[in-house]
FIFI-28344 format. One record per atom (N, C-alpha, C, O, CB): residue in one letter; x, y, z; residue number from 1; atom name. Coordinates in nm, 4 decimals, decimal comma, always signed. Atoms other than C-alpha are relative to their C-alpha. Glycine has a CB too. Layout:
BEGIN
{rec "A" {X Y Z} NUM "CA"}
...
This chain:
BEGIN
{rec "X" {-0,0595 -0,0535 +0,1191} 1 "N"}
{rec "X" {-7,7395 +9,4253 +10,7361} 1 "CA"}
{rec "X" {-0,0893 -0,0200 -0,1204} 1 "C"}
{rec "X" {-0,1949 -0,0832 -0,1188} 1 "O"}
{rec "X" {+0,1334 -0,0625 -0,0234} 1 "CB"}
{rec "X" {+0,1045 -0,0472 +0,1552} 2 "N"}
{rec "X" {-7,8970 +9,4935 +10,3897} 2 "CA"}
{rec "X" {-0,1431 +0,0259 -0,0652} 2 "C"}
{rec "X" {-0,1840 +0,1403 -0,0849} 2 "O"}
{rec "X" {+0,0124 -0,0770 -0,0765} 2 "CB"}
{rec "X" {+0,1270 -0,0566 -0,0114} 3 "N"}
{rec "X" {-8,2259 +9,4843 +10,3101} 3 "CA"}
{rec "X" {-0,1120 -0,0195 +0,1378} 3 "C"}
{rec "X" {-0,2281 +0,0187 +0,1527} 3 "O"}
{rec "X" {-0,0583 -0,0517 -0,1194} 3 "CB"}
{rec "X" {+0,0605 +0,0142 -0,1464} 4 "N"}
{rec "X" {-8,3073 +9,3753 +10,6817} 4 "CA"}
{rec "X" {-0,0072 +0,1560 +0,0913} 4 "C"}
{rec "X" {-0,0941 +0,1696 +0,1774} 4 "O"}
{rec "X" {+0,1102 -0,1183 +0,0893} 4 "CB"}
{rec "X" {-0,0346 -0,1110 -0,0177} 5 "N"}
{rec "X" {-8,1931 +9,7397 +10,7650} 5 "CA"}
{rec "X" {-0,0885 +0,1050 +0,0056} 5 "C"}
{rec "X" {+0,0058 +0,1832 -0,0059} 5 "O"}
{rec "X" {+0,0749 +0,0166 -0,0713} 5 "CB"}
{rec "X" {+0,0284 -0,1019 +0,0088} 6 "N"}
{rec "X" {-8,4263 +10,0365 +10,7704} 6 "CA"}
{rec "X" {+0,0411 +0,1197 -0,0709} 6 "C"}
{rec "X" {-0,0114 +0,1595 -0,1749} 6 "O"}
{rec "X" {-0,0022 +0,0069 +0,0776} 6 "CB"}
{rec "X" {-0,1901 -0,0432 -0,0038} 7 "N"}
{rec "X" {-8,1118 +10,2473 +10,7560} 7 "CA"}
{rec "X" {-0,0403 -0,0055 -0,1691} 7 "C"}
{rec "X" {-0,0966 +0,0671 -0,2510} 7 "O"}
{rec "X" {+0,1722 -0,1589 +0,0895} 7 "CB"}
{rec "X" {-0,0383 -0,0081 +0,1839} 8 "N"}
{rec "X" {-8,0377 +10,0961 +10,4078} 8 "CA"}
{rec "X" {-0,1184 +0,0534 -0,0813} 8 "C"}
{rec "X" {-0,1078 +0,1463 -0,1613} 8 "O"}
{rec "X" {+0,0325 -0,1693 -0,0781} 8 "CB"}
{rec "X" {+0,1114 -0,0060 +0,1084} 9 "N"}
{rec "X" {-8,3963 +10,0811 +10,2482} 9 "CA"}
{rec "X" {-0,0170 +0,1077 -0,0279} 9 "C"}
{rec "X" {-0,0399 +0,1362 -0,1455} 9 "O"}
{rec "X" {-0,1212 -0,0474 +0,0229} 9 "CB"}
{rec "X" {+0,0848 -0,1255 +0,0380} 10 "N"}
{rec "X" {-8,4902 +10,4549 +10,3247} 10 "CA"}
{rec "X" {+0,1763 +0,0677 -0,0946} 10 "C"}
{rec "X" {+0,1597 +0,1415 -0,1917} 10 "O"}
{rec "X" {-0,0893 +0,1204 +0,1921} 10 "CB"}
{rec "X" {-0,1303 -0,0541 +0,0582} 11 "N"}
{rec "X" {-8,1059 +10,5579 +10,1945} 11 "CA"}
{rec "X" {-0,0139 -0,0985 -0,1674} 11 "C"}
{rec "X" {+0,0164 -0,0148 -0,2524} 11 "O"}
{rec "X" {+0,1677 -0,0479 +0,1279} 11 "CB"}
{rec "X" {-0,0111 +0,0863 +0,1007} 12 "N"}
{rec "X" {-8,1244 +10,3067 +9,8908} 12 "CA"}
{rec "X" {-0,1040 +0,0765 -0,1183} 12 "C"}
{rec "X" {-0,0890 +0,1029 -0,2376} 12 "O"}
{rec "X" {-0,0417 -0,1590 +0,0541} 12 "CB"}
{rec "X" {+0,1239 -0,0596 +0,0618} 13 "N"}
{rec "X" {-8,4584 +10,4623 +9,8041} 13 "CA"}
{rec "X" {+0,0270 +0,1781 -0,0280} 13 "C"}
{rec "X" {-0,0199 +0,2427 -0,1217} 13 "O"}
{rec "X" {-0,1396 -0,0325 +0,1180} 13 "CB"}
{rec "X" {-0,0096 -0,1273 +0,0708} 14 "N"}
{rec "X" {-8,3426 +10,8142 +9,8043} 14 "CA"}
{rec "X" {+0,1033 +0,0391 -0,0778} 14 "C"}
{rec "X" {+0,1041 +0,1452 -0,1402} 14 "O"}
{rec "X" {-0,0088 +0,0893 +0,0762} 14 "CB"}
{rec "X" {-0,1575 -0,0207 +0,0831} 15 "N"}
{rec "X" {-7,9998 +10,7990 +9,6435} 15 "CA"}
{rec "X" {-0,0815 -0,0808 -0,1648} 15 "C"}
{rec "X" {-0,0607 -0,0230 -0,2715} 15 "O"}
{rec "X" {+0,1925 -0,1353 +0,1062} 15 "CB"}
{rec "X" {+0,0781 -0,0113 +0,1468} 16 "N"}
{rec "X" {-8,2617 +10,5760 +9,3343} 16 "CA"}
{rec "X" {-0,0639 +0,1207 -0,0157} 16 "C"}
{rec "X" {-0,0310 +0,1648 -0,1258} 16 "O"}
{rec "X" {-0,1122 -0,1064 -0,0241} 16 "CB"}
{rec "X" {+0,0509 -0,1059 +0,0793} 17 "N"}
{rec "X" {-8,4659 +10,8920 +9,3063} 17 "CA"}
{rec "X" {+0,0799 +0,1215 +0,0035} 17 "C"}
{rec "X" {+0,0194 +0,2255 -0,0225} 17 "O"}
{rec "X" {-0,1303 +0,0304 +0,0384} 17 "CB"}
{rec "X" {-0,0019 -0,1562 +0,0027} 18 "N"}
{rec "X" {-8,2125 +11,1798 +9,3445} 18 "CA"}
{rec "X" {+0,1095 -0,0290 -0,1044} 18 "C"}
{rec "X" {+0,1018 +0,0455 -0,2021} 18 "O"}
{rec "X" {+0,0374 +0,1049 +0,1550} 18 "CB"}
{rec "X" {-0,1277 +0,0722 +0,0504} 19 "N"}
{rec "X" {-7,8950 +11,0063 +9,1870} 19 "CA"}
{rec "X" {-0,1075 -0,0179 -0,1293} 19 "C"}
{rec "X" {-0,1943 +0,0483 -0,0723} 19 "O"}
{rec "X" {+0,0815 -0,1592 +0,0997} 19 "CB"}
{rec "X" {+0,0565 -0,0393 +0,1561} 20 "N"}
{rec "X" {-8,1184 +10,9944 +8,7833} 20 "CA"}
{rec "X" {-0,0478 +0,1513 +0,0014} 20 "C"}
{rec "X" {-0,0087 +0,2198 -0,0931} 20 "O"}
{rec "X" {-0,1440 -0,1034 -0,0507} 20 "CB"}
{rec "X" {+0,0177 -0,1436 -0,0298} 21 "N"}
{rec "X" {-8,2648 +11,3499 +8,9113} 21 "CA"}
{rec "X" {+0,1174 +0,0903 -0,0248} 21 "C"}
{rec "X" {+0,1265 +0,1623 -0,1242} 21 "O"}
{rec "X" {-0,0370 +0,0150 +0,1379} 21 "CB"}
{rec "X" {-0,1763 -0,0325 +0,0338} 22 "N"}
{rec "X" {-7,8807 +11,4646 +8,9499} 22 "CA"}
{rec "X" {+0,0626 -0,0170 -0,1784} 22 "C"}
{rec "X" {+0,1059 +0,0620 -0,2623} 22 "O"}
{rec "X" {+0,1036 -0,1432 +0,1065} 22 "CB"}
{rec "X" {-0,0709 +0,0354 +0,1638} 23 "N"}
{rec "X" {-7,7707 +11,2760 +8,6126} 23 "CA"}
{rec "X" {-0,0839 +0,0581 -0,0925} 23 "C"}
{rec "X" {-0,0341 +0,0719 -0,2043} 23 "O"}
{rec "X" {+0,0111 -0,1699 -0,0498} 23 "CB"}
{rec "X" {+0,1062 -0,0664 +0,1272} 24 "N"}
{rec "X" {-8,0857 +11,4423 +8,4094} 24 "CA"}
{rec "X" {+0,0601 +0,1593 +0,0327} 24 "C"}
{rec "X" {+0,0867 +0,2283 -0,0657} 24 "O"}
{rec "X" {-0,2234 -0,0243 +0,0319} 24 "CB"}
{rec "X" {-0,0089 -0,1504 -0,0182} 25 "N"}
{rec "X" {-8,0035 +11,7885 +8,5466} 25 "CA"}
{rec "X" {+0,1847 +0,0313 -0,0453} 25 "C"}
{rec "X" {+0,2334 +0,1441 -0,0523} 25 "O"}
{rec "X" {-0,0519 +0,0466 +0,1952} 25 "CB"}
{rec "X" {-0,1541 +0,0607 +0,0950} 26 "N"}
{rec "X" {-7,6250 +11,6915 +8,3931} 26 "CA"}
{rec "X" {+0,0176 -0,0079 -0,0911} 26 "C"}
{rec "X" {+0,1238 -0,0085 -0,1534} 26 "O"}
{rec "X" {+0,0503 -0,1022 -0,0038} 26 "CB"}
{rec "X" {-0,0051 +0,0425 +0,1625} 27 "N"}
{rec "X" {-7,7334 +11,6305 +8,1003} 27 "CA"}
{rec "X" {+0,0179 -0,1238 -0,0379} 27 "C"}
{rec "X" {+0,0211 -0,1435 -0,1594} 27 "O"}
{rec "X" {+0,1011 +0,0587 -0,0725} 27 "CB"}
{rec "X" {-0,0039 +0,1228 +0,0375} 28 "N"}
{rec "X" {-7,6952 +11,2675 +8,1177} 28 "CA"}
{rec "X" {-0,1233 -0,0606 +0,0665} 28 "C"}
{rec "X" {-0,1876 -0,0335 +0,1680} 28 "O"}
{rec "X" {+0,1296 -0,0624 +0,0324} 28 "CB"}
{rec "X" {+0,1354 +0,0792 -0,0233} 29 "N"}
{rec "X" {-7,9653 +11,0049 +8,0802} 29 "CA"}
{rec "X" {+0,0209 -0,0484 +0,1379} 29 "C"}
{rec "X" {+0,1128 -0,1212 +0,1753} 29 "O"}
{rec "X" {-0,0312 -0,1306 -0,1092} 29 "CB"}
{rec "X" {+0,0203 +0,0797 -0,1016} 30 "N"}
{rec "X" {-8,0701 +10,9306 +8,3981} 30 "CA"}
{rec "X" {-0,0395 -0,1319 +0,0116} 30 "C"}
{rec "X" {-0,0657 -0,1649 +0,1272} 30 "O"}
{rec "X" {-0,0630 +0,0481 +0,0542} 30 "CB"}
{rec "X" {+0,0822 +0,1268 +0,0271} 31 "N"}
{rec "X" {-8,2020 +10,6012 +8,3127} 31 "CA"}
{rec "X" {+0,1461 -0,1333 -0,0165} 31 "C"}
{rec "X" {+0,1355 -0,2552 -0,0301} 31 "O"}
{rec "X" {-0,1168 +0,0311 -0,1783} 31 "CB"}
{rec "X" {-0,1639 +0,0663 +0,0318} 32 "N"}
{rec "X" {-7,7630 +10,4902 +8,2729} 32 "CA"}
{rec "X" {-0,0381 -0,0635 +0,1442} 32 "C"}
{rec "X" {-0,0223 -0,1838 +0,1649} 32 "O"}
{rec "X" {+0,1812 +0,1274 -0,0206} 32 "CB"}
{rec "X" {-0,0506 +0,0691 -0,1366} 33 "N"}
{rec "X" {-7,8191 +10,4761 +8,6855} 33 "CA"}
{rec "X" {-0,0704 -0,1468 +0,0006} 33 "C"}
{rec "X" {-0,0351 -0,2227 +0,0908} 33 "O"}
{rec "X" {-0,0499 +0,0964 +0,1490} 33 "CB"}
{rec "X" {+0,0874 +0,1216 -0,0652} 34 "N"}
{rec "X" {-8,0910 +10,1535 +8,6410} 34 "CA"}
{rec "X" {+0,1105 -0,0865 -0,0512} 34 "C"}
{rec "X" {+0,1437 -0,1562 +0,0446} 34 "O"}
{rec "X" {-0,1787 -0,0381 -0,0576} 34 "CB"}
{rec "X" {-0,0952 +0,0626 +0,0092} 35 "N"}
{rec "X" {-7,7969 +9,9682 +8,4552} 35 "CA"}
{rec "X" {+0,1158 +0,0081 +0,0892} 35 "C"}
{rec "X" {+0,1800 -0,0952 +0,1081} 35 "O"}
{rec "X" {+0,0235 +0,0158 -0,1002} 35 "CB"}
{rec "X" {-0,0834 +0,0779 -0,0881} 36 "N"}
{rec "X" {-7,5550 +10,0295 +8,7015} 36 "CA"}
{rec "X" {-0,0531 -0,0130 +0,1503} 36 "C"}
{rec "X" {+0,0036 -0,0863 +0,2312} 36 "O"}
{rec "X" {+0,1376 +0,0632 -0,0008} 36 "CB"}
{rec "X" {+0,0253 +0,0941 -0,1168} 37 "N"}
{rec "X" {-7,7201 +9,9810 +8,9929} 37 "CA"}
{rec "X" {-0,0871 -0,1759 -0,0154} 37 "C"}
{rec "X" {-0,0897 -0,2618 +0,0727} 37 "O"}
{rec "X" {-0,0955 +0,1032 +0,0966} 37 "CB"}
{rec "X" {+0,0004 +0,1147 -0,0127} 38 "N"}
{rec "X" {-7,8829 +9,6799 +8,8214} 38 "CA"}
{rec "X" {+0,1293 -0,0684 +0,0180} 38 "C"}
{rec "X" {+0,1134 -0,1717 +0,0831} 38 "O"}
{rec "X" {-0,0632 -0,0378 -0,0891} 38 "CB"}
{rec "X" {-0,0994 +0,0817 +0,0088} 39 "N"}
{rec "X" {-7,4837 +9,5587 +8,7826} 39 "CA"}
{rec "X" {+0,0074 +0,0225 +0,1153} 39 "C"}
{rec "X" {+0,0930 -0,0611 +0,1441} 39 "O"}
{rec "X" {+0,1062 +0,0085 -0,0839} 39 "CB"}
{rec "X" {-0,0892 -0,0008 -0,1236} 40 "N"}
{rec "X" {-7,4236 +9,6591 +9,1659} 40 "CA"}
{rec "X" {-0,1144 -0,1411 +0,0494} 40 "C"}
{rec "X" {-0,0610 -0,2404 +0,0988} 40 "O"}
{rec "X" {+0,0108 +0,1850 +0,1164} 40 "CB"}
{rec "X" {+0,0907 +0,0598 -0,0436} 41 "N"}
{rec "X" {-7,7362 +9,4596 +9,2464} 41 "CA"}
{rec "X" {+0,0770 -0,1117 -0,0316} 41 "C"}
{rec "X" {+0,1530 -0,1573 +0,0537} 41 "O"}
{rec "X" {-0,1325 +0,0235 -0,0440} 41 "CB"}
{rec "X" {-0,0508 +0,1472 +0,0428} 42 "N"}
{rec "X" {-7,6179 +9,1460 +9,0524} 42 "CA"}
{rec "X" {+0,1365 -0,0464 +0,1029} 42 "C"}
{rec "X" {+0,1593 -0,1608 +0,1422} 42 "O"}
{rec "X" {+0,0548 +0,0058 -0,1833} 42 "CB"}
{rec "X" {-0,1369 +0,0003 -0,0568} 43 "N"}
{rec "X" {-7,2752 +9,2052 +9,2375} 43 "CA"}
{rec "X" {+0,0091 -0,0686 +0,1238} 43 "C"}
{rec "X" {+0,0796 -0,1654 +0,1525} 43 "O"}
{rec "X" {+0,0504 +0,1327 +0,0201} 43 "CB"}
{rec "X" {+0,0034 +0,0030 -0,1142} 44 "N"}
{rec "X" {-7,3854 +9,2244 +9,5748} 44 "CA"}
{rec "X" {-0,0682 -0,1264 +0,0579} 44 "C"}
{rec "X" {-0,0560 -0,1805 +0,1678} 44 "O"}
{rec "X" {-0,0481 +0,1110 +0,0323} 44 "CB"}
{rec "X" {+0,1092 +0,1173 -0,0369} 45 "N"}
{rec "X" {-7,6415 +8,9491 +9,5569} 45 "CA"}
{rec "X" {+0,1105 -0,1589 -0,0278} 45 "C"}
{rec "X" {+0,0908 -0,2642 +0,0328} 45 "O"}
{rec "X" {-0,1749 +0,0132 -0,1406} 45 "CB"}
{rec "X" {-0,1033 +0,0768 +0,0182} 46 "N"}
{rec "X" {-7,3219 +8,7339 +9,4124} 46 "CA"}
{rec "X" {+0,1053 +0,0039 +0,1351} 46 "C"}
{rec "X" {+0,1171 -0,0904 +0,2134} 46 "O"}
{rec "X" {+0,0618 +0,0467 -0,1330} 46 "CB"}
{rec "X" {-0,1318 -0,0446 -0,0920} 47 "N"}
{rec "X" {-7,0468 +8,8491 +9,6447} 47 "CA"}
{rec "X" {-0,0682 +0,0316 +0,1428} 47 "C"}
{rec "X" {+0,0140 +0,0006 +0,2291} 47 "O"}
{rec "X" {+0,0916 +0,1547 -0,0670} 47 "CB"}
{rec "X" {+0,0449 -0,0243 -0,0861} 48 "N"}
{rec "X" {-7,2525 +8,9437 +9,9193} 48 "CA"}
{rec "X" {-0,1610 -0,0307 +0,0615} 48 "C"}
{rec "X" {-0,2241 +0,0706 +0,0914} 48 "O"}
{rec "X" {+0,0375 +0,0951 -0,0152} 48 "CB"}
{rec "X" {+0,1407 +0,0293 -0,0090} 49 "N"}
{rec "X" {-7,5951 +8,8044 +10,0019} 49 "CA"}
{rec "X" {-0,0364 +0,0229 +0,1588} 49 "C"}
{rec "X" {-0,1247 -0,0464 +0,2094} 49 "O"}
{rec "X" {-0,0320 -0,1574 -0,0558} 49 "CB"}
{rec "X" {+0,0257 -0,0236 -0,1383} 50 "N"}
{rec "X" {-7,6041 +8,9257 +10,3578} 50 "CA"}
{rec "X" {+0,0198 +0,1485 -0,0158} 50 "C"}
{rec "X" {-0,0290 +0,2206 +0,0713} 50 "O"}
{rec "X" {+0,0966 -0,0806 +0,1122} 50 "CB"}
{rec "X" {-0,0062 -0,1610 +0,0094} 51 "N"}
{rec "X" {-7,5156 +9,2876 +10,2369} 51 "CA"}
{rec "X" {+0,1275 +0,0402 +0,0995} 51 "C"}
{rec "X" {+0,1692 -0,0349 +0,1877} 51 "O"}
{rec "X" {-0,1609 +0,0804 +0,0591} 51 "CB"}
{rec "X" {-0,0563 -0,0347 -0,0219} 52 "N"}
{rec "X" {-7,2754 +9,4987 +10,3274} 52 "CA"}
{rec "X" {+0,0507 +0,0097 +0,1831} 52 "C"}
{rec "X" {+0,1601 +0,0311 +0,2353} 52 "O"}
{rec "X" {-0,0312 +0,0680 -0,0796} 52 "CB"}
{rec "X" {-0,0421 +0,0377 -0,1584} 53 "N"}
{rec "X" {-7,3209 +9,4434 +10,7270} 53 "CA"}
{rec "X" {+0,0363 -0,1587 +0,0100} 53 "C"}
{rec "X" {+0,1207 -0,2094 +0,0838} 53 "O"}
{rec "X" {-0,1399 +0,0335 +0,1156} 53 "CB"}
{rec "X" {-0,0643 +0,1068 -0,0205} 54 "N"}
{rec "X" {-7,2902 +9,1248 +10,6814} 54 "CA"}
{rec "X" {+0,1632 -0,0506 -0,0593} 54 "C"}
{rec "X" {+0,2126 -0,1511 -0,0082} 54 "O"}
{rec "X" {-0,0946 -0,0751 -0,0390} 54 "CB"}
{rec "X" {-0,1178 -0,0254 +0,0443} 55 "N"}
{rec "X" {-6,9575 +9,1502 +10,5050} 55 "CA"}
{rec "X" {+0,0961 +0,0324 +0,1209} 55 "C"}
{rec "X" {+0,2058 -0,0231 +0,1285} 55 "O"}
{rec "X" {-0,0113 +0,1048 -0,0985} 55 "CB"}
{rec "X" {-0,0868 -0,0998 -0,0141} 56 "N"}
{rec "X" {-6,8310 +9,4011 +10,7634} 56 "CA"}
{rec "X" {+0,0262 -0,1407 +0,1205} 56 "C"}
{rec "X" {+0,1361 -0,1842 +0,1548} 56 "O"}
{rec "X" {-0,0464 +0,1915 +0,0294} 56 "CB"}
{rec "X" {+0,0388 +0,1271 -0,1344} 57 "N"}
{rec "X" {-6,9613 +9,0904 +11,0585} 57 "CA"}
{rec "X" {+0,0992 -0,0748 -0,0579} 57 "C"}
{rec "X" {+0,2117 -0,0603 -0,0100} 57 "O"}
{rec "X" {-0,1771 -0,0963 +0,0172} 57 "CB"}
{rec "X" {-0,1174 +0,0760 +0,0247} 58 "N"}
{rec "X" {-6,7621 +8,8439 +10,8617} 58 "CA"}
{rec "X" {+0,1639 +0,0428 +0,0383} 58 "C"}
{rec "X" {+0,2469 -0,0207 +0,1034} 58 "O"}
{rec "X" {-0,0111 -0,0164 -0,1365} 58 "CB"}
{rec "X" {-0,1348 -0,0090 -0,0342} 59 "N"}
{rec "X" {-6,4521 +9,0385 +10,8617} 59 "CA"}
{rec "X" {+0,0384 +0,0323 +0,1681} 59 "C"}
{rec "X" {+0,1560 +0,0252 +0,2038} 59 "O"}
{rec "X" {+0,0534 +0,1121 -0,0949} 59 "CB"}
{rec "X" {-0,0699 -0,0163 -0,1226} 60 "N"}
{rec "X" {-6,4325 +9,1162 +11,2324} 60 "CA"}
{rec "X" {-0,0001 -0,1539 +0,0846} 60 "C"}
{rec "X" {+0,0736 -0,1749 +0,1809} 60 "O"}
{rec "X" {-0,0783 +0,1269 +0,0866} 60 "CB"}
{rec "X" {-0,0412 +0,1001 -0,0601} 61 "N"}
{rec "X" {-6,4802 +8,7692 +11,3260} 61 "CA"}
{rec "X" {+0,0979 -0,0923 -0,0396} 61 "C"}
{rec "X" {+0,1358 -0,1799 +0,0382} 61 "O"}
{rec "X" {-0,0850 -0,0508 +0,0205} 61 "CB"}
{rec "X" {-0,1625 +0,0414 +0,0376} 62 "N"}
{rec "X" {-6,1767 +8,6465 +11,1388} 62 "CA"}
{rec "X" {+0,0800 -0,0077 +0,1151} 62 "C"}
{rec "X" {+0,0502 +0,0636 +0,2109} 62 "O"}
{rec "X" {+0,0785 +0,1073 -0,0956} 62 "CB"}
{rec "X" {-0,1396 +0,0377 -0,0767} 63 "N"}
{rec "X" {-5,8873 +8,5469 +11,3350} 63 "CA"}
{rec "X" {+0,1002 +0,0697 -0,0964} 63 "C"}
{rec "X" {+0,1249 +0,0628 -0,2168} 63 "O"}
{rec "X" {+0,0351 -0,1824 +0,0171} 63 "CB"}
{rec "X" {-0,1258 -0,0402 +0,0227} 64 "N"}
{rec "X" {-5,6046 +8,7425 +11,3458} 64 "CA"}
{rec "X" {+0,1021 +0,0077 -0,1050} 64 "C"}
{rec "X" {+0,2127 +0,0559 -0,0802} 64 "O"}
{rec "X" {+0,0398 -0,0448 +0,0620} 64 "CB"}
């Protein structure tokens, strides 16, 4: 899970360059997405430091 992933990096990397591409062709500053994906960053690295597979791993080994 997360940046161990392939998967994520090449998806991470094209959703940063098309996702400000998108928001400029909108008319909004593309440059809004580096603030919120810096806040998802801060988020994930808080709440999740194994990334989102590791999240999903935690919850299926829960008990019942």
């Amino acid at each position: 899970g997360g940046a161990y992933g392939l998967t994520v990096v090449i998806l991470s990397g094209v959703v940063g360059q098309v996702v400000p591409a998108a928001l400029d062709a909108a008319g909004i500053d593309g440059n809004l997405m580096l603030v919120v994906f810096g806040a998802g960053t801060v988020h994930a690295l808080v709440t999740a430091p194994r990334g989102i597979g590791g999240q999903v791993e935690d919850l299926l080994r829960r008990p019942a």
